[in-house]
mmCIF file of the N, C-alpha and C atoms, coordinates in Angstrom:
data_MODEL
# 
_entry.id   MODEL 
# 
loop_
_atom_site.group_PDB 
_atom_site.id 
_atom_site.type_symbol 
_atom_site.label_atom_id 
_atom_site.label_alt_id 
_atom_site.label_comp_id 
_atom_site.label_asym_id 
_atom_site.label_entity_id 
_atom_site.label_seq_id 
_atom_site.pdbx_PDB_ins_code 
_atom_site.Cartn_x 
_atom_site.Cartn_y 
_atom_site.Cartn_z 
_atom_site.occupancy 
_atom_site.B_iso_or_equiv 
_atom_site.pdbx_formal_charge 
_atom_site.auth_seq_id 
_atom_site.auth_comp_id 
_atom_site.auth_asym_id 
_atom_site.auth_atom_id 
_atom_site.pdbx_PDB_model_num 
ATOM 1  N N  . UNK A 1 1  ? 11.368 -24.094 -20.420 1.00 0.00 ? 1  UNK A N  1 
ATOM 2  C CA . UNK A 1 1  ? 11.049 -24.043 -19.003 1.00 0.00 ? 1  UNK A CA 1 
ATOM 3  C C  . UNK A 1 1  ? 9.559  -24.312 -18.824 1.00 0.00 ? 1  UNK A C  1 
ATOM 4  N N  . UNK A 1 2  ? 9.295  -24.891 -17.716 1.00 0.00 ? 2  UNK A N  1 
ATOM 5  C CA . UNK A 1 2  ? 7.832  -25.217 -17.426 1.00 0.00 ? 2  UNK A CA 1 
ATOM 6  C C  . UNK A 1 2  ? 7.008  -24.290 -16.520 1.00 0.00 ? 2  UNK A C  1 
ATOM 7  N N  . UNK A 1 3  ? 5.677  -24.431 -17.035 1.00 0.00 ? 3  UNK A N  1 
ATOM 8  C CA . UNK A 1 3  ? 5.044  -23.075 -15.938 1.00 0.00 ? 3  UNK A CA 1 
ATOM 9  C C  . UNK A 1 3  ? 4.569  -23.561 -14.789 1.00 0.00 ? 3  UNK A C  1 
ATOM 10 N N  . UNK A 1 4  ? 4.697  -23.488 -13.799 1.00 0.00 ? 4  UNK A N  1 
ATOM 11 C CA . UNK A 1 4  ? 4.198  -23.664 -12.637 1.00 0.00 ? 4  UNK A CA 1 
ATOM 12 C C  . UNK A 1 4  ? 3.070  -23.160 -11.939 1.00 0.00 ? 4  UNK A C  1 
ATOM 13 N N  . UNK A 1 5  ? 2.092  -23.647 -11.499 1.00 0.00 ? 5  UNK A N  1 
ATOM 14 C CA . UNK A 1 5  ? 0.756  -23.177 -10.757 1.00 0.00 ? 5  UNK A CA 1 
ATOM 15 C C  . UNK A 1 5  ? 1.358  -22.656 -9.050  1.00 0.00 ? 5  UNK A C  1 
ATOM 16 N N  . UNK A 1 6  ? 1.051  -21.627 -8.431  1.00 0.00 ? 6  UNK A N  1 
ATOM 17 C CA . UNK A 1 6  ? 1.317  -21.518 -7.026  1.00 0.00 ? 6  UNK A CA 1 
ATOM 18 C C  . UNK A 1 6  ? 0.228  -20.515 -6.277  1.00 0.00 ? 6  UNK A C  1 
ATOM 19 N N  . UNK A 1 7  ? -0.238 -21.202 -5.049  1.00 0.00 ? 7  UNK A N  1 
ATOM 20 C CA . UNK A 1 7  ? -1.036 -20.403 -4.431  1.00 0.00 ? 7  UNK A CA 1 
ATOM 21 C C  . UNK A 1 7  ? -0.548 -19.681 -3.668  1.00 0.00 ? 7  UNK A C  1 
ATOM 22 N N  . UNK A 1 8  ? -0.642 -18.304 -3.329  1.00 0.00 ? 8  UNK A N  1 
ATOM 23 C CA . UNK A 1 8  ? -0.534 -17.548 -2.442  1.00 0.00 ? 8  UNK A CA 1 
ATOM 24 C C  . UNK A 1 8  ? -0.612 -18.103 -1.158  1.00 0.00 ? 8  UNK A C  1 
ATOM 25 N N  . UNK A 1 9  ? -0.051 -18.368 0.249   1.00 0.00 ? 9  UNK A N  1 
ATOM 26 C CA . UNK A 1 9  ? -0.625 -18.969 1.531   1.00 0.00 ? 9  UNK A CA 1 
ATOM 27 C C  . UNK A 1 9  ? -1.339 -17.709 2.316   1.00 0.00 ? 9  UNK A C  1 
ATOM 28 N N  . UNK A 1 10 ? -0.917 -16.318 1.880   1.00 0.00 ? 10 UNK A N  1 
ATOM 29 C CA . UNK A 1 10 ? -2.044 -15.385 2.649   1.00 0.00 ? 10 UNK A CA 1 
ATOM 30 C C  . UNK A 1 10 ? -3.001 -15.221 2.118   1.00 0.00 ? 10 UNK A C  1 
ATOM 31 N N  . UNK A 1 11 ? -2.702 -14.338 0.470   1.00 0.00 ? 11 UNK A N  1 
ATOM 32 C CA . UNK A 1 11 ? -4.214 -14.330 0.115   1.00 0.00 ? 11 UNK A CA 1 
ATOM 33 C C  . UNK A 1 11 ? -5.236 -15.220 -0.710  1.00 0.00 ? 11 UNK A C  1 
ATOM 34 N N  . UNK A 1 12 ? -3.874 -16.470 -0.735  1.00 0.00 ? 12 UNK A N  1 
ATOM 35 C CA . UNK A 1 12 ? -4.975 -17.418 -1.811  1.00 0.00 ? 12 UNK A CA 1 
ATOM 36 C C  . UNK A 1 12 ? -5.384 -17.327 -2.874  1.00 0.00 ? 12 UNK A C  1 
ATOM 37 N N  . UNK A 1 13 ? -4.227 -16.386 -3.425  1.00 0.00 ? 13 UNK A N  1 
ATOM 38 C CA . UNK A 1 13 ? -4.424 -16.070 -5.105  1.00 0.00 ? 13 UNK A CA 1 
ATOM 39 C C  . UNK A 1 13 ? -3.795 -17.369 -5.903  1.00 0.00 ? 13 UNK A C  1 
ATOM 40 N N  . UNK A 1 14 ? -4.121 -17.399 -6.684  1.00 0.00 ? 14 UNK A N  1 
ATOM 41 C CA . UNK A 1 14 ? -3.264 -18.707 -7.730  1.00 0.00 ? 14 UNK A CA 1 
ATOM 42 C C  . UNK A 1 14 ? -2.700 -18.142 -9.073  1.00 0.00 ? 14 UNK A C  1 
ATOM 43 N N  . UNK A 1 15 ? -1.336 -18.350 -9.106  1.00 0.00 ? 15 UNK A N  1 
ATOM 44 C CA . UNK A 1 15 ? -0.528 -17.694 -10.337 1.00 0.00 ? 15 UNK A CA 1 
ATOM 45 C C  . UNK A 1 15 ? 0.421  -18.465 -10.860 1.00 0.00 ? 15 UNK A C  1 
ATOM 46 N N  . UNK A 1 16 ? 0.550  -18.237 -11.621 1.00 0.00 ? 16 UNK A N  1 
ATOM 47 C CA . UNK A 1 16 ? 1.411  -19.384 -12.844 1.00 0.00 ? 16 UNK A CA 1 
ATOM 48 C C  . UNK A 1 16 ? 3.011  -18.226 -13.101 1.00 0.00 ? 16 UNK A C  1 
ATOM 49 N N  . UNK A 1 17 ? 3.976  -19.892 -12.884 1.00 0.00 ? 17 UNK A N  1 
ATOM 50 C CA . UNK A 1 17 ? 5.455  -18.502 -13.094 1.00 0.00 ? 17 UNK A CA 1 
ATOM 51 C C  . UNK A 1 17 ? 5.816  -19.534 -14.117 1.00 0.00 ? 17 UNK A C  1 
ATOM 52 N N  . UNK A 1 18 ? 6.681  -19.455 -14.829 1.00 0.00 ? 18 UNK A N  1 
ATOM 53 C CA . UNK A 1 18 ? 7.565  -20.157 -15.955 1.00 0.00 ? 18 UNK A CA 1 
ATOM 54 C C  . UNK A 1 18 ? 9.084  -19.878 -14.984 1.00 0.00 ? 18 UNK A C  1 
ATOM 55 N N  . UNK A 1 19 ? 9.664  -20.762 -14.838 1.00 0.00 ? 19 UNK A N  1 
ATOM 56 C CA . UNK A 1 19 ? 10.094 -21.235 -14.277 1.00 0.00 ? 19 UNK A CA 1 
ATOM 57 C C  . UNK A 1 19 ? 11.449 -22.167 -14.649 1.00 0.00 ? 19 UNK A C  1 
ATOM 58 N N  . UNK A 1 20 ? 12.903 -22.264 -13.812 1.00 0.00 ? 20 UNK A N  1 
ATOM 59 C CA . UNK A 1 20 ? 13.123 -23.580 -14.272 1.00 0.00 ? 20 UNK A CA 1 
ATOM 60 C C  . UNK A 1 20 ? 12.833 -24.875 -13.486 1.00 0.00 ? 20 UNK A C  1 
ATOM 61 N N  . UNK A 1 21 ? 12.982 -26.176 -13.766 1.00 0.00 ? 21 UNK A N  1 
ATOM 62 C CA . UNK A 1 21 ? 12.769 -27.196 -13.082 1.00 0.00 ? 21 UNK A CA 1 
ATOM 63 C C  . UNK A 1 21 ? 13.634 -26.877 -11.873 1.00 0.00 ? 21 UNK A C  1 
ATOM 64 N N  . UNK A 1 22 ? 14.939 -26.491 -11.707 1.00 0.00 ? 22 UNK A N  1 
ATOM 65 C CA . UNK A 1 22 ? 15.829 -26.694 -10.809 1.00 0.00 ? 22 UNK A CA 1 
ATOM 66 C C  . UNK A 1 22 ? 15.056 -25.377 -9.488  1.00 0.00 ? 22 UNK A C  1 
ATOM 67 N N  . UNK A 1 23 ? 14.125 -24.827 -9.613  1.00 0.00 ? 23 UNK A N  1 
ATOM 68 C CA . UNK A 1 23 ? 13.627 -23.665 -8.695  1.00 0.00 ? 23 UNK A CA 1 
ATOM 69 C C  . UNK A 1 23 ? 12.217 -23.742 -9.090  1.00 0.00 ? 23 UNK A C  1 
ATOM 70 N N  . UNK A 1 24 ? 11.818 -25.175 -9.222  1.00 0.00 ? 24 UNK A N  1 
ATOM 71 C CA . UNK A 1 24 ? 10.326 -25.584 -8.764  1.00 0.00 ? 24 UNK A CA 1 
ATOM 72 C C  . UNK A 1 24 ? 10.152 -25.868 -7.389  1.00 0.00 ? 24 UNK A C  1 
ATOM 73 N N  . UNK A 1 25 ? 10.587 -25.887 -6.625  1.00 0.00 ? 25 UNK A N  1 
ATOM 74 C CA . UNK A 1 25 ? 10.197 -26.237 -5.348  1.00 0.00 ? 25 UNK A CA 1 
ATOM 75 C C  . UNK A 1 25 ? 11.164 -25.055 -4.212  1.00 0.00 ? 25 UNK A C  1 
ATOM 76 N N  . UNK A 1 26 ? 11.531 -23.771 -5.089  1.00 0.00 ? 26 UNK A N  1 
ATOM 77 C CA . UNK A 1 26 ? 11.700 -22.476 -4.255  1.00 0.00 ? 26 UNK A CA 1 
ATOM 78 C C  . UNK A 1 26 ? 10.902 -21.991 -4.041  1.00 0.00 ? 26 UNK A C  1 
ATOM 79 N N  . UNK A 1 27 ? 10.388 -20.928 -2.794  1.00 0.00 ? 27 UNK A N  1 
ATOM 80 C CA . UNK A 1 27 ? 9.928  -19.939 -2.278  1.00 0.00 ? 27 UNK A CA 1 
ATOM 81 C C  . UNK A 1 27 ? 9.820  -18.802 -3.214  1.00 0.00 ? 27 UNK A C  1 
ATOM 82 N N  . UNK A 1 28 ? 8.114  -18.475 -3.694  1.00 0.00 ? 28 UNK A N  1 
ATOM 83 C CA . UNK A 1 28 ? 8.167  -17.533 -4.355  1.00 0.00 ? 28 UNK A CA 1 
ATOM 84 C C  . UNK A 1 28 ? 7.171  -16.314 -3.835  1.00 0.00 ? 28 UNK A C  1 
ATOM 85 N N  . UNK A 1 29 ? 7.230  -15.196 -3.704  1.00 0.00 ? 29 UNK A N  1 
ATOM 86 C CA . UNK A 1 29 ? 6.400  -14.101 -4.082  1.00 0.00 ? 29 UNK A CA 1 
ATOM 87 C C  . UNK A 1 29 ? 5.602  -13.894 -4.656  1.00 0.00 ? 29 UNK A C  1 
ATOM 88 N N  . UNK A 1 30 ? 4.365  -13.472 -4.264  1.00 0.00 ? 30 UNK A N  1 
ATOM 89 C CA . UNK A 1 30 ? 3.290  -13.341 -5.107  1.00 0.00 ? 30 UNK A CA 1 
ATOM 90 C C  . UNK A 1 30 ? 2.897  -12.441 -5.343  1.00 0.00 ? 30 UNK A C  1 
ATOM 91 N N  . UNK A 1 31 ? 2.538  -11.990 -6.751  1.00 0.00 ? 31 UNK A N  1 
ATOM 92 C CA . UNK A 1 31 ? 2.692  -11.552 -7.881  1.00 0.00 ? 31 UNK A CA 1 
ATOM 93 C C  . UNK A 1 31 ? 1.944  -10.208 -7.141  1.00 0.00 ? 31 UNK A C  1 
# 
């Protein structure tokens, strides 16, 4: 599985999830 970079849109944190390809482009929670 690949890790993915994602920014937070409130607080603008940036976090990395591992991930699969098929739920790279889902809605995630931050961490």
């Amino acid at each position: 599985m690949p890790i993915y970079e994602y920014r937070c849109m409130d607080c603008r944190k940036k976090f990395d999830l591992l991930r699969p390809m098929s739920q790279s482009t889902e809605p995630t929670e931050c961490p």
